[in-house]
N, CA, C and O atoms as a GROMACS GRO file, in nm:
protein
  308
    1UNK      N    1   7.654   9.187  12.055
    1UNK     CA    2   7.672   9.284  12.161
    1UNK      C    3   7.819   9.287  12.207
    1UNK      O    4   7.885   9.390  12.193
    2UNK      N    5   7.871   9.174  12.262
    2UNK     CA    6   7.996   9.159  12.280
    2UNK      C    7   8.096   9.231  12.168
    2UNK      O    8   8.182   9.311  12.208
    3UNK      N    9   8.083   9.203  12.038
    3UNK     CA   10   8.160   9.227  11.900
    3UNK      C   11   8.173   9.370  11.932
    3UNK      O   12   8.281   9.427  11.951
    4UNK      N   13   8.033   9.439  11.939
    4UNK     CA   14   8.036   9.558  11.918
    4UNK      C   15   8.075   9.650  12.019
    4UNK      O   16   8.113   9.765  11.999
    5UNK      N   17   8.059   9.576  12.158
    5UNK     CA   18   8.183   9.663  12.262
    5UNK      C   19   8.334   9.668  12.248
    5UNK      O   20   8.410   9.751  12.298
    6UNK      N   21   8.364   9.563  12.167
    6UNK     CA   22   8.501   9.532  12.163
    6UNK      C   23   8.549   9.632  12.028
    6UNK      O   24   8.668   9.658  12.010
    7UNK      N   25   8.456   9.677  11.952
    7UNK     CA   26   8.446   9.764  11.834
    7UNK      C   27   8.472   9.901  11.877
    7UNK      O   28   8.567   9.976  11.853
    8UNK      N   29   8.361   9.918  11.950
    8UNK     CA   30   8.351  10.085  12.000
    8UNK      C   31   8.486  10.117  12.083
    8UNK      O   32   8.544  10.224  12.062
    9UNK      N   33   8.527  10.039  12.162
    9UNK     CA   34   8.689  10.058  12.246
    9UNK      C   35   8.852  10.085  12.168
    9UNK      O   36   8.955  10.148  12.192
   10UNK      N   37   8.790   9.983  12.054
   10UNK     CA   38   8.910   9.979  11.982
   10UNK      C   39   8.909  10.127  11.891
   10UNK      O   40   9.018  10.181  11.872
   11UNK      N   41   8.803  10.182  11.844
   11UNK     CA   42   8.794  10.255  11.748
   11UNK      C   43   8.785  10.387  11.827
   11UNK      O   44   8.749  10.488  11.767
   12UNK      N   45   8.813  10.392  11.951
   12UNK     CA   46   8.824  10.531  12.015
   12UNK      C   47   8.942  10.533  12.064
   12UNK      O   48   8.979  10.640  12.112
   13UNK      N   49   9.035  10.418  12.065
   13UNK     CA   50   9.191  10.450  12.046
   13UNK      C   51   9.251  10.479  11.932
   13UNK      O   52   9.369  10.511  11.921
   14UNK      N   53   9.158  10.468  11.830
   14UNK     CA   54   9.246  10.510  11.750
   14UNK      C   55   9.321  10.631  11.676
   14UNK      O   56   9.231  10.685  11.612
   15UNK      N   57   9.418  10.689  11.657
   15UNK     CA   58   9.494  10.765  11.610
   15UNK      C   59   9.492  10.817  11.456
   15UNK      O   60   9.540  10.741  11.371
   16UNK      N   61   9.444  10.931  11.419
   16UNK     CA   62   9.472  10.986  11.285
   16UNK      C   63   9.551  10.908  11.229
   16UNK      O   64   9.627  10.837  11.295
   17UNK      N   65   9.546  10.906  11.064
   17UNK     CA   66   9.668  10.857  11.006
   17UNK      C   67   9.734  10.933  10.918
   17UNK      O   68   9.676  10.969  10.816
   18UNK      N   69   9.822  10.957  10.933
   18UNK     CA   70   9.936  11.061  10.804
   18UNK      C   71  10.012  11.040  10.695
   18UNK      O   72  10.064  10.930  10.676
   19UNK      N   73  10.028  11.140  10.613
   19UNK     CA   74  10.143  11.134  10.493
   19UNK      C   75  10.064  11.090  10.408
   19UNK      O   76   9.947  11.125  10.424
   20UNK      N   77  10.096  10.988  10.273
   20UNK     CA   78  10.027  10.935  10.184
   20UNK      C   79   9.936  10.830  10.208
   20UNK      O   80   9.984  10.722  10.240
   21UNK      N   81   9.799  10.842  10.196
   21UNK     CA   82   9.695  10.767  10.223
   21UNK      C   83   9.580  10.738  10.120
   21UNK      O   84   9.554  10.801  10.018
   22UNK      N   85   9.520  10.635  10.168
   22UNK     CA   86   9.398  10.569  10.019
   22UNK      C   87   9.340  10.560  10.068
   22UNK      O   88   9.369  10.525  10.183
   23UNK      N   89   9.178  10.584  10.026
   23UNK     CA   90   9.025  10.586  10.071
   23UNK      C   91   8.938  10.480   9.958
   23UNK      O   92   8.930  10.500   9.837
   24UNK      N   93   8.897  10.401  10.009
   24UNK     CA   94   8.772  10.292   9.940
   24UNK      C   95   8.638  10.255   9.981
   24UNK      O   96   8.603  10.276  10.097
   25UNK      N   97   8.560  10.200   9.896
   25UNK     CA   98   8.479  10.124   9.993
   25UNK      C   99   8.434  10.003   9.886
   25UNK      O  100   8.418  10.010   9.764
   26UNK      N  101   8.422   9.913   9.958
   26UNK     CA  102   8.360   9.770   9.921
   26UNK      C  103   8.272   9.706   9.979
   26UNK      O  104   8.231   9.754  10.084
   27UNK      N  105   8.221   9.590   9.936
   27UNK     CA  106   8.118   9.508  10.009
   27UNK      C  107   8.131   9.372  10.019
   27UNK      O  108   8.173   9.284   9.944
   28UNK      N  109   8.071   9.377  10.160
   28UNK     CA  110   8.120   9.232  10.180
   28UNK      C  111   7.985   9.126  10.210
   28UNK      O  112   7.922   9.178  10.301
   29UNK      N  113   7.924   9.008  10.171
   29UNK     CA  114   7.871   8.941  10.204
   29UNK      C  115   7.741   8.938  10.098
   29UNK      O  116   7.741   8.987   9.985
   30UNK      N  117   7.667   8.891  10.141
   30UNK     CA  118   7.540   8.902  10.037
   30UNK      C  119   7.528   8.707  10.025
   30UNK      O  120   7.603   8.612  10.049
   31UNK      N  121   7.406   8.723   9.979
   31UNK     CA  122   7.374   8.541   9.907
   31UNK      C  123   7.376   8.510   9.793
   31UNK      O  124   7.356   8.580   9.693
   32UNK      N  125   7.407   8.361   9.805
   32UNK     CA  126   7.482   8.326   9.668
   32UNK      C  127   7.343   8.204   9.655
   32UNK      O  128   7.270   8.169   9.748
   33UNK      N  129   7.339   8.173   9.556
   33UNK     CA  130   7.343   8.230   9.420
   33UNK      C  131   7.219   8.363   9.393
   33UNK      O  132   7.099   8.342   9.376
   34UNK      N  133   7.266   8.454   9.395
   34UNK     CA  134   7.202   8.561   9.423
   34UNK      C  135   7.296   8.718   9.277
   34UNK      O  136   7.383   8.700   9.191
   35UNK      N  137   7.242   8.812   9.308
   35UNK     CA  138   7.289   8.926   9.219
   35UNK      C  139   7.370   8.969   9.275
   35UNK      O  140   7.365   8.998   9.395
   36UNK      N  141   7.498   8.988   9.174
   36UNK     CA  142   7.629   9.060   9.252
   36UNK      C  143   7.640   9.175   9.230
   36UNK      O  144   7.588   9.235   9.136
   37UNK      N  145   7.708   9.221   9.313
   37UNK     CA  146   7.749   9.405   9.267
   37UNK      C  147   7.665   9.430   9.402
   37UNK      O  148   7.619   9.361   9.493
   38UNK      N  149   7.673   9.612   9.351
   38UNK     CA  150   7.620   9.708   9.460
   38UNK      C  151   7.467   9.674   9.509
   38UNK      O  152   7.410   9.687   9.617
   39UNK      N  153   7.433   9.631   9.400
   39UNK     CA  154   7.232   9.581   9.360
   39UNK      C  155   7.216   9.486   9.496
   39UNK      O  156   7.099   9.476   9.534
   40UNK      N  157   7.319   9.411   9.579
   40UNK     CA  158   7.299   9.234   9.562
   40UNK      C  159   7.222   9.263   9.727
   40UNK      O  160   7.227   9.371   9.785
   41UNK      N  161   7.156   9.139   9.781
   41UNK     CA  162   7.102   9.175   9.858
   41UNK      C  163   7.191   9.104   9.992
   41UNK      O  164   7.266   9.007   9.978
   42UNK      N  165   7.167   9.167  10.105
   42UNK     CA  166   7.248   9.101  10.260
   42UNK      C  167   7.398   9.156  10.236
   42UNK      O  168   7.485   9.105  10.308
   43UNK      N  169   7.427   9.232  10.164
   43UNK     CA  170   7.598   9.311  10.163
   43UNK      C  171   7.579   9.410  10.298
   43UNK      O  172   7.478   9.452  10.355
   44UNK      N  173   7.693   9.424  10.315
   44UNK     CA  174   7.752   9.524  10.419
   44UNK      C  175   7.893   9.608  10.329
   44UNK      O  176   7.975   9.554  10.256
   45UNK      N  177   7.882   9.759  10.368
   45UNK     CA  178   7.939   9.846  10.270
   45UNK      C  179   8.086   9.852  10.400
   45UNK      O  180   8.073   9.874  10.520
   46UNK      N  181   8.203   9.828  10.334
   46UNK     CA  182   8.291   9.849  10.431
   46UNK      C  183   8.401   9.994  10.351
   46UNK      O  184   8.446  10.000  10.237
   47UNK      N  185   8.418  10.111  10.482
   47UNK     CA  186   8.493  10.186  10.428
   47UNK      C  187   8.613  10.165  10.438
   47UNK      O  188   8.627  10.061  10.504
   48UNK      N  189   8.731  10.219  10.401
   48UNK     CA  190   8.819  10.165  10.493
   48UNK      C  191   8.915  10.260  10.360
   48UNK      O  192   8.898  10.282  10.241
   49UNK      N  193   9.043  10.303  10.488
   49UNK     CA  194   9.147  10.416  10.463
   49UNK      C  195   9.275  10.374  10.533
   49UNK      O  196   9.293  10.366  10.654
   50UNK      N  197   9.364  10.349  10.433
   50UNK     CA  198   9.518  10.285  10.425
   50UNK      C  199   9.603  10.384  10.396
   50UNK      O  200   9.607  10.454  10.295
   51UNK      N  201   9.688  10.384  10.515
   51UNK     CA  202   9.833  10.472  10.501
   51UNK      C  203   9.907  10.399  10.456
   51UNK      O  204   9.934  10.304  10.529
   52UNK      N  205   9.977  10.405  10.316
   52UNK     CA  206  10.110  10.367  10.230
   52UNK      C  207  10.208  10.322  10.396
   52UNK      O  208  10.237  10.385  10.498
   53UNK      N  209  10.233  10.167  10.340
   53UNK     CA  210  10.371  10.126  10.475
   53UNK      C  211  10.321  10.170  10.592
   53UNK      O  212  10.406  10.231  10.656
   54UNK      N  213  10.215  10.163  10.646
   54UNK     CA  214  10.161  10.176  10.792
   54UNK      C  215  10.019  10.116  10.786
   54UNK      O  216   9.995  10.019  10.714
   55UNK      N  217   9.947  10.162  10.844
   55UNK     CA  218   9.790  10.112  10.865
   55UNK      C  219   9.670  10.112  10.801
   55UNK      O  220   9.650  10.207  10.726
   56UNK      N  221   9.592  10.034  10.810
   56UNK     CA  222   9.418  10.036  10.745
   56UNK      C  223   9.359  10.011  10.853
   56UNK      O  224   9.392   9.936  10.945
   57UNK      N  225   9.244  10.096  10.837
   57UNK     CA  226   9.152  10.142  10.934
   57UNK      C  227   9.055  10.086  10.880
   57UNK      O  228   9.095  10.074  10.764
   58UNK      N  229   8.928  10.032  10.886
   58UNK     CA  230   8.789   9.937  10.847
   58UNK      C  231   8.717  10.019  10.897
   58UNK      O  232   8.769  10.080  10.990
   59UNK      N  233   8.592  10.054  10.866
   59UNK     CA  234   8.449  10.120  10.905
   59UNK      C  235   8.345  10.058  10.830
   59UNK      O  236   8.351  10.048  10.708
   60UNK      N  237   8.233  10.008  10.913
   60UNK     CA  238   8.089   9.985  10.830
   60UNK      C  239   8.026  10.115  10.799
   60UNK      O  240   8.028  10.222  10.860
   61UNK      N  241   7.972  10.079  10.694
   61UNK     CA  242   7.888  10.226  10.667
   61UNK      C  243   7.754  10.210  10.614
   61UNK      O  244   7.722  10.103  10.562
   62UNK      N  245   7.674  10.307  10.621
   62UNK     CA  246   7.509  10.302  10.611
   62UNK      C  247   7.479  10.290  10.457
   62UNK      O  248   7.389  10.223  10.408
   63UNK      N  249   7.587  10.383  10.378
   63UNK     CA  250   7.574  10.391  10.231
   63UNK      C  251   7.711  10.453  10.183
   63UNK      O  252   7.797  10.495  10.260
   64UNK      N  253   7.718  10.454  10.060
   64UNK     CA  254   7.823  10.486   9.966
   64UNK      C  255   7.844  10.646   9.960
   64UNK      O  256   7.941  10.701   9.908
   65UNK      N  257   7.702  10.731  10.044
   65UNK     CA  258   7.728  10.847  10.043
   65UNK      C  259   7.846  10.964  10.110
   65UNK      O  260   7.930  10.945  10.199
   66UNK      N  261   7.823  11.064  10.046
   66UNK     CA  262   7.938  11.127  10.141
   66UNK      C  263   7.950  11.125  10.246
   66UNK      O  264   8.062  11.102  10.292
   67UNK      N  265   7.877  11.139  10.301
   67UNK     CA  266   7.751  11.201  10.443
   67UNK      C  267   7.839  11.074  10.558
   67UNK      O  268   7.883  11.078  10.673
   68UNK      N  269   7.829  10.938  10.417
   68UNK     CA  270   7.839  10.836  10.576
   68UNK      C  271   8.008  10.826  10.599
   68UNK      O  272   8.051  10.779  10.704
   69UNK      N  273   8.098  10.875  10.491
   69UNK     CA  274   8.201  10.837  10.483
   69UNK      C  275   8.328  10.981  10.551
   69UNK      O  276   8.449  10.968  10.573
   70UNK      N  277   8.237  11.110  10.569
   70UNK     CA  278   8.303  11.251  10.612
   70UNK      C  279   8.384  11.224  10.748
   70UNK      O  280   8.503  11.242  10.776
   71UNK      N  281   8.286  11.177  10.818
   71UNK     CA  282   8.319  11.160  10.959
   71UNK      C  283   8.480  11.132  11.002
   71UNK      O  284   8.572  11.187  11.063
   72UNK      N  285   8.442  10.975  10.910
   72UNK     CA  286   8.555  10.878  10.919
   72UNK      C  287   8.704  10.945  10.849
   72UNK      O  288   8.820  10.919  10.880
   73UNK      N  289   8.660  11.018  10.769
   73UNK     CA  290   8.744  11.105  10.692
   73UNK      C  291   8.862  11.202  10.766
   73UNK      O  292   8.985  11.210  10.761
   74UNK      N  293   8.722  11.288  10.858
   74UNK     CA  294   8.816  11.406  10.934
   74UNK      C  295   8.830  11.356  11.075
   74UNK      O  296   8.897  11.420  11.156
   75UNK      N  297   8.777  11.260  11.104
   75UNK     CA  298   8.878  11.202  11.242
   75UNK      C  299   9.010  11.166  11.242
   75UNK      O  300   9.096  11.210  11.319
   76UNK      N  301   9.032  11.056  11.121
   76UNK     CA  302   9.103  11.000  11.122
   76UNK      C  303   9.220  10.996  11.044
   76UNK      O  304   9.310  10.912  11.041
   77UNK      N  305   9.201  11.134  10.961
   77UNK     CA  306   9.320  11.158  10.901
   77UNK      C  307   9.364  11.261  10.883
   77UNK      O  308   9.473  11.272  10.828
   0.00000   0.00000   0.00000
């Protein structure tokens, strides 16, 4: 609860980002010894969009789809 107030505050200051920029997503976590990759189970999908010589921005996301990643897209850049 705490994490996630401190989440929602930070992420409504934040500022578009400009000029040359990169879009990804990866995953983080899951159990070991367990199946890796996209398959694996207990991952969290992180998006996340880097301005060349300036900033990266982090987002959790629901899935790899467009749908979850648009948002984050046209807010913030």
């Amino acid at each position: 609860m705490f994490r996630e107030t401190i989440y929602q505050n930070v992420i409504n200051d934040l500022k578009p980002l400009s000029g040359e920029i990169e879009m990804d997503e990866t995953m983080f976590g899951g159990r070991r010894p367990a199946k890796q990759g996209w398959g694996a189970l207990g991952k969290i999908i992180i998006f996340g969009i880097y301005q060349r010589k300036g900033k990266v921005l982090t987002f959790p996301i629901s899935s790899r789809a467009r749908e979850s990643m648009m948002p984050y897209i046209t807010r913030y850049t």
